[in-house]
N, C-alpha and C positions, 0 to 999 in steps of 0.2 A: 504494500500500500504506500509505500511510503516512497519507494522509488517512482510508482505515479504520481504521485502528489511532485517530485520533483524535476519529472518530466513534463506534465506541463505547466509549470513551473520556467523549464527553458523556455517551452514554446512561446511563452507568454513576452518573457526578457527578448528571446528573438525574434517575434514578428516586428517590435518596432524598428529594426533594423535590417528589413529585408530590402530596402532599398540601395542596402551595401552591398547585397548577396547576389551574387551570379546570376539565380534562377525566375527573371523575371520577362522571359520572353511570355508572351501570352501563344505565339506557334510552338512552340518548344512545351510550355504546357499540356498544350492540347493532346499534341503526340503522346508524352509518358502518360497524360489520364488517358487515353483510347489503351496504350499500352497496356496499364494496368490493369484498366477495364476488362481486357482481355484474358490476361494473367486471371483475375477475380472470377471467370466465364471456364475456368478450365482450357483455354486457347492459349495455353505457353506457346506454341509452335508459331498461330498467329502473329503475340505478341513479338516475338521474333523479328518473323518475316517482316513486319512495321517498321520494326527501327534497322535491319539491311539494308531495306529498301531506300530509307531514309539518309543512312549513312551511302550509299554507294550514290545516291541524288543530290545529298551536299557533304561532300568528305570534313569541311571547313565545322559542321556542327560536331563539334568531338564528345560534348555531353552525352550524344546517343550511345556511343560506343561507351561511356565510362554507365547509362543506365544496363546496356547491353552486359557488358561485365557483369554487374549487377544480378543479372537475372540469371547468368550463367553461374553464378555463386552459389545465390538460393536453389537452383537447381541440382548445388552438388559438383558441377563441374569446374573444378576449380581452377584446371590447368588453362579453359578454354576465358574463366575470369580474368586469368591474372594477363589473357595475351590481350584482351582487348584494352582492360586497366593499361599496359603495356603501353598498345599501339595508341591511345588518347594521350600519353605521356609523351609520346615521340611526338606524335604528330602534331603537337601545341607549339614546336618549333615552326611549322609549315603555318600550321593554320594556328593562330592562337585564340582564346577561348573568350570570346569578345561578347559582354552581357549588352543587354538592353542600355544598359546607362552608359552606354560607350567606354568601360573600364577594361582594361585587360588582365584575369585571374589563371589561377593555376589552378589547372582540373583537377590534380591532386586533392585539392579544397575539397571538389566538387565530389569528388568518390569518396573521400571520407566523410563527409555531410551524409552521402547518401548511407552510409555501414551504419554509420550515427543512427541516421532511420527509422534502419530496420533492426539496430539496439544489440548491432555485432560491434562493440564498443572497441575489441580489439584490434580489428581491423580498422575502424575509423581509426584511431589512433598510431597505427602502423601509417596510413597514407597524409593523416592531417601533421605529423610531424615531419614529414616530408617537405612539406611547403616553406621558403624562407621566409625569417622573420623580418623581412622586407615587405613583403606581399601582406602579412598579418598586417602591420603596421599601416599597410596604406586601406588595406579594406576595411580595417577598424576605428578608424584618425577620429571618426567622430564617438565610438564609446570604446575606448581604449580598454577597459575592463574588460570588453566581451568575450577577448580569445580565450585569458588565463579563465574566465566565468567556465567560458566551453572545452575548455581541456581539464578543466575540477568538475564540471557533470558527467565530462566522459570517463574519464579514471573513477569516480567515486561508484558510476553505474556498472563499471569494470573492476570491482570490488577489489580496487586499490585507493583504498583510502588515507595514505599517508603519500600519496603521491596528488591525490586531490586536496589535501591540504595544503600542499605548496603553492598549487595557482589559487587556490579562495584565498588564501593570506596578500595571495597580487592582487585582486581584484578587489577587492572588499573597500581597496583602498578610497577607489573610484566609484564603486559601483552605489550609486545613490537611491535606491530603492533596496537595500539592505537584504538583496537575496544571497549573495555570495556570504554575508556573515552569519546567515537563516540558516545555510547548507552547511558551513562551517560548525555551526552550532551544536546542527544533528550527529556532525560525524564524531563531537566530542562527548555530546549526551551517549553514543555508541559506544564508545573506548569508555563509559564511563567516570567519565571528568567531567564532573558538575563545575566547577569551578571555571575553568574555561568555555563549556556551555552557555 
């Protein structure tokens, strides 16, 4: 219960800031709902065939290929995951991963957002520490707290909680809606320690 509660919890902290975040094309949208929709229908094969078709019609949208990963993940295959995770990494040199607000991100971002998701917290964290802390700093400029916030729900929901207090202890600093000392709180009422609770 509690890890719900602190999941949407994120959700809440990151919607006001989706205007930072890569995934704001409304075609791009549409795609991964019909995709999922699909997936949800029992049509994995469909869903597929969608984002091929798509990828091979605009090689430049490499998103497709990192939901494409994705879907090869959950389905188990992990070898055929990790080539497409792969080939969206390559090919961001070619074509780079250019959102709606004219910004340019690292799909890395974008694949770990998505593990994040679907609450394969170790994998987000294997691709989101990937990304330099250049790129963090420019996607974040305007809530500087938010990476260390989202690297402390992603470790704490990856029941590493001494590694989740390291970024609550960075963000709290900043974080002026007192969620990162909330989460902070629980993970010491956990250990026990009233006092620091």
């Amino acid at each position: 219960m509690k890890k719900i509660l602190i999941f949407l919890l994120v959700l809440s902290n990151l919607s006001f800031a989706t205007q930072n975040l890569p995934v704001n094309s409304k075609e791009i949208e549409k795609i991964i709902d019909e995709t999922f929709e699909n997936i949800d229908r029992g049509n994995t094969q469909k869903a597929v065939a969608i984002l091929k078709k798509k990828i091979s019609e605009d090689p430049s949208k490499i998103i497709y290929k990192a939901v494409l990963g994705l879907i090869y993940d959950r389905l188990g295959k992990k070898n055929e995951a990790e080539k497409e995770f792969n080939e969206a990494v390559k090919l961001q040199e070619k074509y780079p991963f250019i959102a709606e607000d004219g910004e340019k991100y690292d799909i890395r971002f974008m694949i770990g957002m998505l593990y994040g998701l679907t609450a394969d917290y170790t994998n987000a964290l294997k691709w989101l520490n990937q990304v330099n802390e250049k790129e963090y700093n420019e996607m974040f400029k305007d809530e500087i707290w938010l990476k260390d916030f989202l690297f402390g729900i992603f470790n704490y929901n990856n029941d590493n909680p001494e590694e989740a207090k390291k970024y609550f202890l960075k963000s709290y600093i900043y974080d002026e809606d007192g969620s990162s000392e909330n989460i902070l709180g629980m993970i010491y009422l956990d250990e026990g320690n009233q006092k620091e609770a």
